[in-house]
mmCIF file of the N, C-alpha and C atoms, coordinates in Angstrom:
data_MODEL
# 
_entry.id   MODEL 
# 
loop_
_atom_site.group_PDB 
_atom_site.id 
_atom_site.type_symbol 
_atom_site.label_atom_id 
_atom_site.label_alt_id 
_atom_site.label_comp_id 
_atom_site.label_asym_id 
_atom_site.label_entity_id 
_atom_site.label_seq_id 
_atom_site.pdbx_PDB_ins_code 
_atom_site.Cartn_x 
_atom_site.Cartn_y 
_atom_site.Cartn_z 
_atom_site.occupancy 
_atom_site.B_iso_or_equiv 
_atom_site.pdbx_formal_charge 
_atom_site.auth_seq_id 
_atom_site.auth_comp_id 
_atom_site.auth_asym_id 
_atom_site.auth_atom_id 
_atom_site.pdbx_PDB_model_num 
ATOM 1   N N  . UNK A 1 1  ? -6.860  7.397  19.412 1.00 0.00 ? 1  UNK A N  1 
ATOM 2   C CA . UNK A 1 1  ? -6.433  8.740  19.056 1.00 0.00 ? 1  UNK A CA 1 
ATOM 3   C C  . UNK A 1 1  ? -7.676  9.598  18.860 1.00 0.00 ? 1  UNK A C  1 
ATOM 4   N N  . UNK A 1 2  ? -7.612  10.702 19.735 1.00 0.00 ? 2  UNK A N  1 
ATOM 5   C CA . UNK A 1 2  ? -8.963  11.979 19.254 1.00 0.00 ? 2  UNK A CA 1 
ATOM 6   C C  . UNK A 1 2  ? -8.295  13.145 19.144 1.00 0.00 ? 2  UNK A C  1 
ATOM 7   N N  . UNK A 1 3  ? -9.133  13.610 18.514 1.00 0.00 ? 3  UNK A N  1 
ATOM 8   C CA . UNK A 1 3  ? -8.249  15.086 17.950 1.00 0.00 ? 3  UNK A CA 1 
ATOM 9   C C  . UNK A 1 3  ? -7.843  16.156 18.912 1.00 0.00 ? 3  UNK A C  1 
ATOM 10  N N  . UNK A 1 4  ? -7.982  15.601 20.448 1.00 0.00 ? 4  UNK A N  1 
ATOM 11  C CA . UNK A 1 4  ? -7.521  16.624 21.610 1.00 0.00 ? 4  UNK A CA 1 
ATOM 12  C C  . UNK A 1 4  ? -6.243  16.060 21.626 1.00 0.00 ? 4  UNK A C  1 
ATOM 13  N N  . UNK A 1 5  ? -5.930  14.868 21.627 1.00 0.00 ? 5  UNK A N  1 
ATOM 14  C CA . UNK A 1 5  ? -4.614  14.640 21.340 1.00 0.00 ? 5  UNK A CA 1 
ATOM 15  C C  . UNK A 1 5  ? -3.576  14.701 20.711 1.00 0.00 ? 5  UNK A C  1 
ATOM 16  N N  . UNK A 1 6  ? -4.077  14.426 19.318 1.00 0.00 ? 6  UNK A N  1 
ATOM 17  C CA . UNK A 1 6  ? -3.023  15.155 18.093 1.00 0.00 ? 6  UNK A CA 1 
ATOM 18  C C  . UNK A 1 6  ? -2.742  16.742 18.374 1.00 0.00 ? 6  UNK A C  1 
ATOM 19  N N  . UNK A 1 7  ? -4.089  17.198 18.623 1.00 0.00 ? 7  UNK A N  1 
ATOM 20  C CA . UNK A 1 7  ? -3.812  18.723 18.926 1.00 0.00 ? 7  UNK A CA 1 
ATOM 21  C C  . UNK A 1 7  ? -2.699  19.077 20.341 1.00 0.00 ? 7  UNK A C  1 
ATOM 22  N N  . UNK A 1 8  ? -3.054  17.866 21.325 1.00 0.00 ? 8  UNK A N  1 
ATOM 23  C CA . UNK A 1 8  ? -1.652  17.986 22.336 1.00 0.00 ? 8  UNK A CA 1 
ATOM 24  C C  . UNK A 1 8  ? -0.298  17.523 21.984 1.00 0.00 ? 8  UNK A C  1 
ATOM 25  N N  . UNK A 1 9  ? -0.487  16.818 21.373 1.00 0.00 ? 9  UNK A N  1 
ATOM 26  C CA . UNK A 1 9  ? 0.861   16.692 20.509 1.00 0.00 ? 9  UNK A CA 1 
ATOM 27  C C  . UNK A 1 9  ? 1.542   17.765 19.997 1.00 0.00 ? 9  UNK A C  1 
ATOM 28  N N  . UNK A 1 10 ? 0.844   18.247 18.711 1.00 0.00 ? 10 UNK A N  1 
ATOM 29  C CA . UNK A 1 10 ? 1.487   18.838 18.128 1.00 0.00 ? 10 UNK A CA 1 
ATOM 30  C C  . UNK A 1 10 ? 1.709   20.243 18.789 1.00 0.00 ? 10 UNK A C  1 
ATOM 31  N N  . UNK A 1 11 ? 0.791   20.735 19.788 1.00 0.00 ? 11 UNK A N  1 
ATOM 32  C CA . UNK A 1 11 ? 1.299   21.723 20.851 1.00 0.00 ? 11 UNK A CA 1 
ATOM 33  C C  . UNK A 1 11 ? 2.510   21.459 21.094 1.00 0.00 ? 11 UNK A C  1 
ATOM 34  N N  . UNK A 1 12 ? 2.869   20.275 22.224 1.00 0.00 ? 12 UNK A N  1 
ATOM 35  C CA . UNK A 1 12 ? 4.259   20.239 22.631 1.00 0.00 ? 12 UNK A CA 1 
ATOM 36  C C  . UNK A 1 12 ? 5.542   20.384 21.609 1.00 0.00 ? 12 UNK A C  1 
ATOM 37  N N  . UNK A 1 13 ? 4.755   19.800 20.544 1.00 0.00 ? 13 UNK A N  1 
ATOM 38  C CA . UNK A 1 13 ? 6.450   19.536 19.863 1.00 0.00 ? 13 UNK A CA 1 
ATOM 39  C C  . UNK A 1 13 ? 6.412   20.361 18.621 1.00 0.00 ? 13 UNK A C  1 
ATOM 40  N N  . UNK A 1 14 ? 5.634   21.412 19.108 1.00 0.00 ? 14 UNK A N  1 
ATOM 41  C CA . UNK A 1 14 ? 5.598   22.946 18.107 1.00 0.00 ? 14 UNK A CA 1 
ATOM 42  C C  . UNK A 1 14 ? 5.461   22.536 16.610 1.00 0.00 ? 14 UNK A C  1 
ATOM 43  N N  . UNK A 1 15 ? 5.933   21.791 16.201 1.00 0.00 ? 15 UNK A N  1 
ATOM 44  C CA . UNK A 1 15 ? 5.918   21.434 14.483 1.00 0.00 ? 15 UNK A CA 1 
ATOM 45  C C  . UNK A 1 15 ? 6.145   19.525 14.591 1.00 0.00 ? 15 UNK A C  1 
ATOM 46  N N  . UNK A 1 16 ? 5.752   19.281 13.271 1.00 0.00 ? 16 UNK A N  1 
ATOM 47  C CA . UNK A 1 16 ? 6.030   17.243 13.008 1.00 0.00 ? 16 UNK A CA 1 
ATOM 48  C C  . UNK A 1 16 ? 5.886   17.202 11.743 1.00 0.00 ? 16 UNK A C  1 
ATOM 49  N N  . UNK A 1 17 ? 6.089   16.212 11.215 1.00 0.00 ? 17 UNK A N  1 
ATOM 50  C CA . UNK A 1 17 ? 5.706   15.925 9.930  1.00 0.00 ? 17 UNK A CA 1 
ATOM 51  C C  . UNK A 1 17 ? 4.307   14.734 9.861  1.00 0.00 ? 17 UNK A C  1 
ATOM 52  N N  . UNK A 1 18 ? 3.708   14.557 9.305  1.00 0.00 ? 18 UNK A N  1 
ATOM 53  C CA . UNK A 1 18 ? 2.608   13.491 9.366  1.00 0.00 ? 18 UNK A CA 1 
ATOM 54  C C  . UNK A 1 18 ? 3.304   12.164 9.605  1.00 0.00 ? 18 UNK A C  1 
ATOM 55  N N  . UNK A 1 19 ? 4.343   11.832 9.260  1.00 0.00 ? 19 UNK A N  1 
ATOM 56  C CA . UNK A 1 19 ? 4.783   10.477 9.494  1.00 0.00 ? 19 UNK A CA 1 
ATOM 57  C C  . UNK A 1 19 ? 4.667   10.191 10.884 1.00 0.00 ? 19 UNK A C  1 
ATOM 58  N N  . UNK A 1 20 ? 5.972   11.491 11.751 1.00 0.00 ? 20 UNK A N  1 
ATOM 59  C CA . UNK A 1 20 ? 6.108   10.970 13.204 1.00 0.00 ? 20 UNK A CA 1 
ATOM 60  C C  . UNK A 1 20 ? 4.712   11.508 13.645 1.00 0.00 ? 20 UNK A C  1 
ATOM 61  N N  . UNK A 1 21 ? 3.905   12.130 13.421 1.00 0.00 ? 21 UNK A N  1 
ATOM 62  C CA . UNK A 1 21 ? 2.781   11.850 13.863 1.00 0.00 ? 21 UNK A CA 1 
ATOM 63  C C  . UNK A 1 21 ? 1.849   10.856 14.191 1.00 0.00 ? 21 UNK A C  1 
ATOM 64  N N  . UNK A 1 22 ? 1.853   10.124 12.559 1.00 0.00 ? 22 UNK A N  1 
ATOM 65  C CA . UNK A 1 22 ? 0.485   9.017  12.802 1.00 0.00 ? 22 UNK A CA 1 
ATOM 66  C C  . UNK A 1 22 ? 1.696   7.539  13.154 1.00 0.00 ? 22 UNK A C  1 
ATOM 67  N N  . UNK A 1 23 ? 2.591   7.570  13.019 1.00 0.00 ? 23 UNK A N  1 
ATOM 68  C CA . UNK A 1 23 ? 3.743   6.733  13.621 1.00 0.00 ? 23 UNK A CA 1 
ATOM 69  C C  . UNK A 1 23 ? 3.797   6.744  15.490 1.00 0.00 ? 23 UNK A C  1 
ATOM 70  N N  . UNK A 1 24 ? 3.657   8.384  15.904 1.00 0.00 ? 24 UNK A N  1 
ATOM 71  C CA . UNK A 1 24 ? 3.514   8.360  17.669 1.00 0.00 ? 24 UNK A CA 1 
ATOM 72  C C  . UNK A 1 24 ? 2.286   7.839  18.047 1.00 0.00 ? 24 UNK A C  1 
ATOM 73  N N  . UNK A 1 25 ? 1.150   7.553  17.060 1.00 0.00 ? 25 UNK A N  1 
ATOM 74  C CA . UNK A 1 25 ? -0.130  7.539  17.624 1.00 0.00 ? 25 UNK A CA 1 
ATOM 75  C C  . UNK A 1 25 ? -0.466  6.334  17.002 1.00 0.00 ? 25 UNK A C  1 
ATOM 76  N N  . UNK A 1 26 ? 0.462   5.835  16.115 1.00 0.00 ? 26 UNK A N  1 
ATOM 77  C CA . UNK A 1 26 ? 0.635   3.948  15.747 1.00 0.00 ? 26 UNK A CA 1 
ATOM 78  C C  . UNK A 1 26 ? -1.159  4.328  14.748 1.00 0.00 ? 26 UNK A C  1 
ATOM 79  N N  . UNK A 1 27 ? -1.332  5.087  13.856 1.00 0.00 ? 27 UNK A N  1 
ATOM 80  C CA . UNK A 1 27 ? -2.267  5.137  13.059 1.00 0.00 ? 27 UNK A CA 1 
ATOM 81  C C  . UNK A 1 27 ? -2.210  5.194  11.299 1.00 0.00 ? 27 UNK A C  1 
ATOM 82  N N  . UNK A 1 28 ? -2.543  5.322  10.566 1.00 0.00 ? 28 UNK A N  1 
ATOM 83  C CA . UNK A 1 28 ? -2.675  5.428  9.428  1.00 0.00 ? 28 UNK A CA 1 
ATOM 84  C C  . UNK A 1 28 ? -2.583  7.004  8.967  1.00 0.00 ? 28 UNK A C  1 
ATOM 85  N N  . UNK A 1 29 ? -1.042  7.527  8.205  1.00 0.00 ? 29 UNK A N  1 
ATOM 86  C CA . UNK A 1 29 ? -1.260  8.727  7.624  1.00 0.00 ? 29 UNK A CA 1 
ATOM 87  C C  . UNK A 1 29 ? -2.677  9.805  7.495  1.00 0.00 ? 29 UNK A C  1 
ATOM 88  N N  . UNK A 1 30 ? -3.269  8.952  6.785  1.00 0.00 ? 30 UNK A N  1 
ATOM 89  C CA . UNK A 1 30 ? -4.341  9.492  5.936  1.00 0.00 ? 30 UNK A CA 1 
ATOM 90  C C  . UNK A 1 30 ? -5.511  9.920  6.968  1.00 0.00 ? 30 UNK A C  1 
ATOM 91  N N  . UNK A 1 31 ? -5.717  9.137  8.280  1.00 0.00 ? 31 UNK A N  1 
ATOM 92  C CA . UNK A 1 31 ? -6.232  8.933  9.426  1.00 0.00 ? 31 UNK A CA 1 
ATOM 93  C C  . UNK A 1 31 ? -5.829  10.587 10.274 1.00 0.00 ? 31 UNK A C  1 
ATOM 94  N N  . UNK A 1 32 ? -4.458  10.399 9.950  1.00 0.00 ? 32 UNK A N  1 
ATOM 95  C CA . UNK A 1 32 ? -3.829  11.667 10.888 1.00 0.00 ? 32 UNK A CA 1 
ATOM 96  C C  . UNK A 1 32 ? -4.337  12.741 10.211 1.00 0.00 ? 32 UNK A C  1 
ATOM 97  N N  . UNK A 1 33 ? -4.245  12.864 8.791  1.00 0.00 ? 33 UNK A N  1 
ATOM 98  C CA . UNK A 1 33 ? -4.201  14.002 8.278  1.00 0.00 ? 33 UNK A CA 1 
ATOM 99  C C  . UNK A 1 33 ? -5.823  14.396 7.963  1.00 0.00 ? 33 UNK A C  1 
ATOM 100 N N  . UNK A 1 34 ? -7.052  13.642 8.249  1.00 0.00 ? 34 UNK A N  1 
ATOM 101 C CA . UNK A 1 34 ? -8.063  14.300 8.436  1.00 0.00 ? 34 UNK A CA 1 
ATOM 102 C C  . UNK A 1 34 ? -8.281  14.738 10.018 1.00 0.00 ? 34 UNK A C  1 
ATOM 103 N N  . UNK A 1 35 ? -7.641  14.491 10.571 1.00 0.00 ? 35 UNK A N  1 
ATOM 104 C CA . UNK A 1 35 ? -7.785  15.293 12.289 1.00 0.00 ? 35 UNK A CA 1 
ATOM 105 C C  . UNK A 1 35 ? -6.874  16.647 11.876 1.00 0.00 ? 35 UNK A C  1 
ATOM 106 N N  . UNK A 1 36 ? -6.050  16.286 11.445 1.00 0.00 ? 36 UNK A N  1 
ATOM 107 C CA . UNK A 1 36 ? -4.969  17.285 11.778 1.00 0.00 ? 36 UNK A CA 1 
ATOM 108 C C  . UNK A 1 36 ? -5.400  18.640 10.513 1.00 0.00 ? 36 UNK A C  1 
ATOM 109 N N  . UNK A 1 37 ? -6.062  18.369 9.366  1.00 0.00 ? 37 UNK A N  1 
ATOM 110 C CA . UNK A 1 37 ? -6.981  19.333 8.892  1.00 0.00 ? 37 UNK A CA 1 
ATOM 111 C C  . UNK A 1 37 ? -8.132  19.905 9.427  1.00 0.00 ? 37 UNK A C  1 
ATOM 112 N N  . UNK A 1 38 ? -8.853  19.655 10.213 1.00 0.00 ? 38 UNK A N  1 
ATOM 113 C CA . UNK A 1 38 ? -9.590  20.187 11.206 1.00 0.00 ? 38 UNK A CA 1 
ATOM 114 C C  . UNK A 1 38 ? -8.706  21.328 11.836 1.00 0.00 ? 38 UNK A C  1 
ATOM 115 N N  . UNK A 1 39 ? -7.979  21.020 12.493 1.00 0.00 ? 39 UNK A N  1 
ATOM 116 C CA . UNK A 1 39 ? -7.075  22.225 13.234 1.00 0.00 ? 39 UNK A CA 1 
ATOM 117 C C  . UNK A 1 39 ? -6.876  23.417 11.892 1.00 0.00 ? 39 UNK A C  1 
ATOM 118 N N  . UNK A 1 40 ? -6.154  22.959 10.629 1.00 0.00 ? 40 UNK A N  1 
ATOM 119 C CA . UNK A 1 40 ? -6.019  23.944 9.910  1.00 0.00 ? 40 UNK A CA 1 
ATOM 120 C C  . UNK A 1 40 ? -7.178  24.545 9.674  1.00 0.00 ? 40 UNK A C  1 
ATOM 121 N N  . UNK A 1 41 ? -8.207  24.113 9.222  1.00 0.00 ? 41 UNK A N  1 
ATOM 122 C CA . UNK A 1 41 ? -8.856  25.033 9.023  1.00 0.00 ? 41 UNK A CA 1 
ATOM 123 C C  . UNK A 1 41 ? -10.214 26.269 10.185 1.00 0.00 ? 41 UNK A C  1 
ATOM 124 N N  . UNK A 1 42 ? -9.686  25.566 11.177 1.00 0.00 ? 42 UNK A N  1 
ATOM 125 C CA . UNK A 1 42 ? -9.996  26.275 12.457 1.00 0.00 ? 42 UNK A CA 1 
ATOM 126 C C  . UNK A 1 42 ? -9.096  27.573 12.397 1.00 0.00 ? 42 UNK A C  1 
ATOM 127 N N  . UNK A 1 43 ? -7.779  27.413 11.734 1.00 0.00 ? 43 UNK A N  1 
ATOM 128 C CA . UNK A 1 43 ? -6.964  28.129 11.861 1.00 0.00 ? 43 UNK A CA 1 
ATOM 129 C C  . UNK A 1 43 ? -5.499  28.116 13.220 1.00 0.00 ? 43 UNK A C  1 
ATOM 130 N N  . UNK A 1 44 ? -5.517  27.086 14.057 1.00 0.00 ? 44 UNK A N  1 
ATOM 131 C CA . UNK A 1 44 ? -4.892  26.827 14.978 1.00 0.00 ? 44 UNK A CA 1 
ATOM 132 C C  . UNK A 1 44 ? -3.389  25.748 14.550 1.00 0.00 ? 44 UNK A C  1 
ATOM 133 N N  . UNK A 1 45 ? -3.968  24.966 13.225 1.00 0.00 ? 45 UNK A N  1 
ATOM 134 C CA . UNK A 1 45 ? -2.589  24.603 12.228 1.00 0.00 ? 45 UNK A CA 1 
ATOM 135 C C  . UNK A 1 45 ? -2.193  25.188 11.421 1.00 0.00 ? 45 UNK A C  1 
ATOM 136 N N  . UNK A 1 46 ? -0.996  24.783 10.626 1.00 0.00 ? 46 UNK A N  1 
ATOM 137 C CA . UNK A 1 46 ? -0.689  24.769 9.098  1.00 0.00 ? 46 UNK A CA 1 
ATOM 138 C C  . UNK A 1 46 ? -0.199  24.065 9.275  1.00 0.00 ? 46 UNK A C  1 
ATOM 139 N N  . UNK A 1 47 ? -0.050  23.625 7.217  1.00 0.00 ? 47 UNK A N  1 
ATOM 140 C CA . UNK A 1 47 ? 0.836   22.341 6.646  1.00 0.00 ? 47 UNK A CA 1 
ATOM 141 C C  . UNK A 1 47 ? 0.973   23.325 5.795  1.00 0.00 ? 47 UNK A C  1 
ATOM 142 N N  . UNK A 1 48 ? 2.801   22.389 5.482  1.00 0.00 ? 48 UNK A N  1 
ATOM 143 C CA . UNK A 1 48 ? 3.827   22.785 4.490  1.00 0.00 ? 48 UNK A CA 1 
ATOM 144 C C  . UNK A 1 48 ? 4.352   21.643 4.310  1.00 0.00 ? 48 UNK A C  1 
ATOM 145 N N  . UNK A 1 49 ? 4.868   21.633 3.024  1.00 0.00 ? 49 UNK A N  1 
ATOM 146 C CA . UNK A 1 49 ? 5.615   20.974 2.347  1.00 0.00 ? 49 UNK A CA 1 
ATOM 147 C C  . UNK A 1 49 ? 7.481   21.479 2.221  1.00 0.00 ? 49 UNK A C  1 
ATOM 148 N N  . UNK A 1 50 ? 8.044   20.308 2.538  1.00 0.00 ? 50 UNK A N  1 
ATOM 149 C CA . UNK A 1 50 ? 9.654   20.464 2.469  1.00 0.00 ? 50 UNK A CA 1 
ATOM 150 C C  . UNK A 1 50 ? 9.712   20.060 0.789  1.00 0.00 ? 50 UNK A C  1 
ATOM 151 N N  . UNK A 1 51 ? 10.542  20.627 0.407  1.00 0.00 ? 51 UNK A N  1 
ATOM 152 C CA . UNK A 1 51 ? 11.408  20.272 -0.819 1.00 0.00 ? 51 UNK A CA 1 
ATOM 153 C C  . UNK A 1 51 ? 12.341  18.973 -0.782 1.00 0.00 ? 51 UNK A C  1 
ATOM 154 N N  . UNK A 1 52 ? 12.293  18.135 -1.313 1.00 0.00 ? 52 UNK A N  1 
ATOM 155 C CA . UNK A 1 52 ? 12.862  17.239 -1.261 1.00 0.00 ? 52 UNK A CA 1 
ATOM 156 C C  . UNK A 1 52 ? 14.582  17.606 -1.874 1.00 0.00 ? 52 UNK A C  1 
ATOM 157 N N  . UNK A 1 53 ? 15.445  17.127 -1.041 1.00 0.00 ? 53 UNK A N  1 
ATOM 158 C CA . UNK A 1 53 ? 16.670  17.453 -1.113 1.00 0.00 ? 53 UNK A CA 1 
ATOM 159 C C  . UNK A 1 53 ? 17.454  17.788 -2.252 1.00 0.00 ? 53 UNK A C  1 
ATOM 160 N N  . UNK A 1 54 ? 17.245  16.816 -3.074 1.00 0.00 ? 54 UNK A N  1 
ATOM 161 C CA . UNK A 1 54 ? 16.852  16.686 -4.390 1.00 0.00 ? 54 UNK A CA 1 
ATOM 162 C C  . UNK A 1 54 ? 17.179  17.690 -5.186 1.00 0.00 ? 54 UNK A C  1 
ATOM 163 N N  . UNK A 1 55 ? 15.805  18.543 -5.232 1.00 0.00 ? 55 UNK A N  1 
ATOM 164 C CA . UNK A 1 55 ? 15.224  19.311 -5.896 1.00 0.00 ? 55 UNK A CA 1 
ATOM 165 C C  . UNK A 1 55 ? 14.968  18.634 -7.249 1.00 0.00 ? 55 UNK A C  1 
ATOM 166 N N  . UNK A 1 56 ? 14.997  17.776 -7.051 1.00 0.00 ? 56 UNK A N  1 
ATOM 167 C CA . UNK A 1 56 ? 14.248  17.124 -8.767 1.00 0.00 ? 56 UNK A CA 1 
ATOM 168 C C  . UNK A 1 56 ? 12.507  17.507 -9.120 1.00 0.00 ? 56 UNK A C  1 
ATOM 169 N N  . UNK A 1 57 ? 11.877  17.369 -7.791 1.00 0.00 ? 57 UNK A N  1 
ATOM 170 C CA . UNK A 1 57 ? 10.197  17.604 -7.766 1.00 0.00 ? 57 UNK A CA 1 
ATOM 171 C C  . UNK A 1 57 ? 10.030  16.306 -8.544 1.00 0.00 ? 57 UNK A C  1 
ATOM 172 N N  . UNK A 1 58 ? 10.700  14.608 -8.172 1.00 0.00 ? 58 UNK A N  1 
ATOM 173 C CA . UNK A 1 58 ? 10.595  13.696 -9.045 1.00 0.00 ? 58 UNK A CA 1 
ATOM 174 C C  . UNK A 1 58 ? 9.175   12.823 -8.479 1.00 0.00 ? 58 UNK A C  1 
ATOM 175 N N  . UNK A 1 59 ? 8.976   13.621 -7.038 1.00 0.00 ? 59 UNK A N  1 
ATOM 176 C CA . UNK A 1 59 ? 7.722   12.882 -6.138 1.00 0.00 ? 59 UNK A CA 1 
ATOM 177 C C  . UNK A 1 59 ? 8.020   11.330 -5.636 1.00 0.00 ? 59 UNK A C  1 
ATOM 178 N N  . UNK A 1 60 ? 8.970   11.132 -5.672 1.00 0.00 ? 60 UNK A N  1 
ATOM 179 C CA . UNK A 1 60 ? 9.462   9.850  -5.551 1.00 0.00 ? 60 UNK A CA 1 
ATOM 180 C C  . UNK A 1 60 ? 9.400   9.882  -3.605 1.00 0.00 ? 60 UNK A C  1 
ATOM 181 N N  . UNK A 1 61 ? 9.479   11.079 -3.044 1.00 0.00 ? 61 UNK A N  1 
ATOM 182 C CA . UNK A 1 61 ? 9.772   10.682 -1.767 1.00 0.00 ? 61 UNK A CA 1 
ATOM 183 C C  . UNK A 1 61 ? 8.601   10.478 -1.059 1.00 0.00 ? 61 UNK A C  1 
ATOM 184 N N  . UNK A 1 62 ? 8.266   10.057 0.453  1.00 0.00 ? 62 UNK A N  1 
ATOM 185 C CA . UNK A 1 62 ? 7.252   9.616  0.680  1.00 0.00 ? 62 UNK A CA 1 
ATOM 186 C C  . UNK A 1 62 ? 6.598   10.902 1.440  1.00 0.00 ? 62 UNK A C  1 
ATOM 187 N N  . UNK A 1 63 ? 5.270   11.349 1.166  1.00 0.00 ? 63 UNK A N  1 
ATOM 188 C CA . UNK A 1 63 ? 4.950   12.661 1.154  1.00 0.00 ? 63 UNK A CA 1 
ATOM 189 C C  . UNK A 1 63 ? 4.628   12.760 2.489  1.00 0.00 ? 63 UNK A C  1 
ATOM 190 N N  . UNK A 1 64 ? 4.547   12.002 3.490  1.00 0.00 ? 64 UNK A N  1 
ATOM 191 C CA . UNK A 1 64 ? 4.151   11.313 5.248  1.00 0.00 ? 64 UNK A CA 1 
ATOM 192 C C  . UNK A 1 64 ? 5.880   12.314 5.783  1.00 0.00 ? 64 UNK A C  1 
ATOM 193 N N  . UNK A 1 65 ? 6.491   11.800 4.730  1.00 0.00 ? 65 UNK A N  1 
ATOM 194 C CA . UNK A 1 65 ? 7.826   12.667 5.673  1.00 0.00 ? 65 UNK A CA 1 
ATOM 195 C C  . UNK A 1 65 ? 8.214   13.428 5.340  1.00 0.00 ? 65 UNK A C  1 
ATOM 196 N N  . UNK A 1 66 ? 7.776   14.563 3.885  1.00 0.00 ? 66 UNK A N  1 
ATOM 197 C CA . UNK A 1 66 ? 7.575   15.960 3.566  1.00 0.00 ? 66 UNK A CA 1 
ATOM 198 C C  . UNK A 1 66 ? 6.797   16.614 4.007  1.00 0.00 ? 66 UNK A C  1 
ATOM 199 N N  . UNK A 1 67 ? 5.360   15.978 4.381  1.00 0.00 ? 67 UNK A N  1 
ATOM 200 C CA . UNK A 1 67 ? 4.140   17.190 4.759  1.00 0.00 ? 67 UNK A CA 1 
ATOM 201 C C  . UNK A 1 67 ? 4.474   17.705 6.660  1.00 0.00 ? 67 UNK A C  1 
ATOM 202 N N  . UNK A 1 68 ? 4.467   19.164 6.997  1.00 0.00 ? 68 UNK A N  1 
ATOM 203 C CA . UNK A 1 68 ? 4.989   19.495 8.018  1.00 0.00 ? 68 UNK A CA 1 
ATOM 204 C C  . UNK A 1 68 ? 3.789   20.264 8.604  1.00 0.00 ? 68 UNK A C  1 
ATOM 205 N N  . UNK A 1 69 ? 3.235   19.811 9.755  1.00 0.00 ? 69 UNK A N  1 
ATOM 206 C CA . UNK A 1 69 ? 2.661   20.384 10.481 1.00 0.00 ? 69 UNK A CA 1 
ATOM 207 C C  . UNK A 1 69 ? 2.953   21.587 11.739 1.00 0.00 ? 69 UNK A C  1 
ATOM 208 N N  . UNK A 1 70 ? 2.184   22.397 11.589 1.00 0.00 ? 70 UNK A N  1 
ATOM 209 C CA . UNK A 1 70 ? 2.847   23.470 13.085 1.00 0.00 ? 70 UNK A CA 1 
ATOM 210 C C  . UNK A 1 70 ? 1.481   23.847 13.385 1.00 0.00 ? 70 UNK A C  1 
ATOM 211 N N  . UNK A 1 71 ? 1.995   23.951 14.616 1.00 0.00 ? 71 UNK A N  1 
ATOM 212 C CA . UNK A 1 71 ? 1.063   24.679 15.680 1.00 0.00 ? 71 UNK A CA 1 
ATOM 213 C C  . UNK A 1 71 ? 1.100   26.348 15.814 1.00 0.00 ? 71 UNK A C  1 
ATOM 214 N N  . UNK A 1 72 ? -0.098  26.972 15.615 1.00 0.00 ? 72 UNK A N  1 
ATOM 215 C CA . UNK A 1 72 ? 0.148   28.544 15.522 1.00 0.00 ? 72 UNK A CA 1 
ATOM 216 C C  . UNK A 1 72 ? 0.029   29.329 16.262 1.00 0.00 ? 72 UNK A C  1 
# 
């Protein structure tokens, strides 16, 4: 995985969450999300956070399938 790829990724499929990300690229969250901060702060990403259904804010859910990436 190099960061022309995540960045082609997440082109095509306009938005992801970090899970199906570092899950399509069979890598480690944490792995994804220092490539995929590069883009943000180039300005060519953002990340957001979903609310968990919930709404408790109990953090219990796994934050790989709340944190949401898009392409800008």
């Amino acid at each position: 995985m190099i960061l022309s790829e995540v960045r082609d990724y997440l082109r095509e499929r306009g938005q992801a969450t970090l899970g199906d990300i570092a899950l399509h690229f069979d890598s480690d969250p944490e792995a994804v999300r220092g490539m995929l901060e590069v883009w943000v702060r180039k300005g060519k990403a953002e990340r957001s956070t979903l609310m968990p259904a919930c709404g408790s804010g109990c953090n219990k859910c796994d934050v790989a399938s709340t944190e949401i990436y898009r392409w800008r």
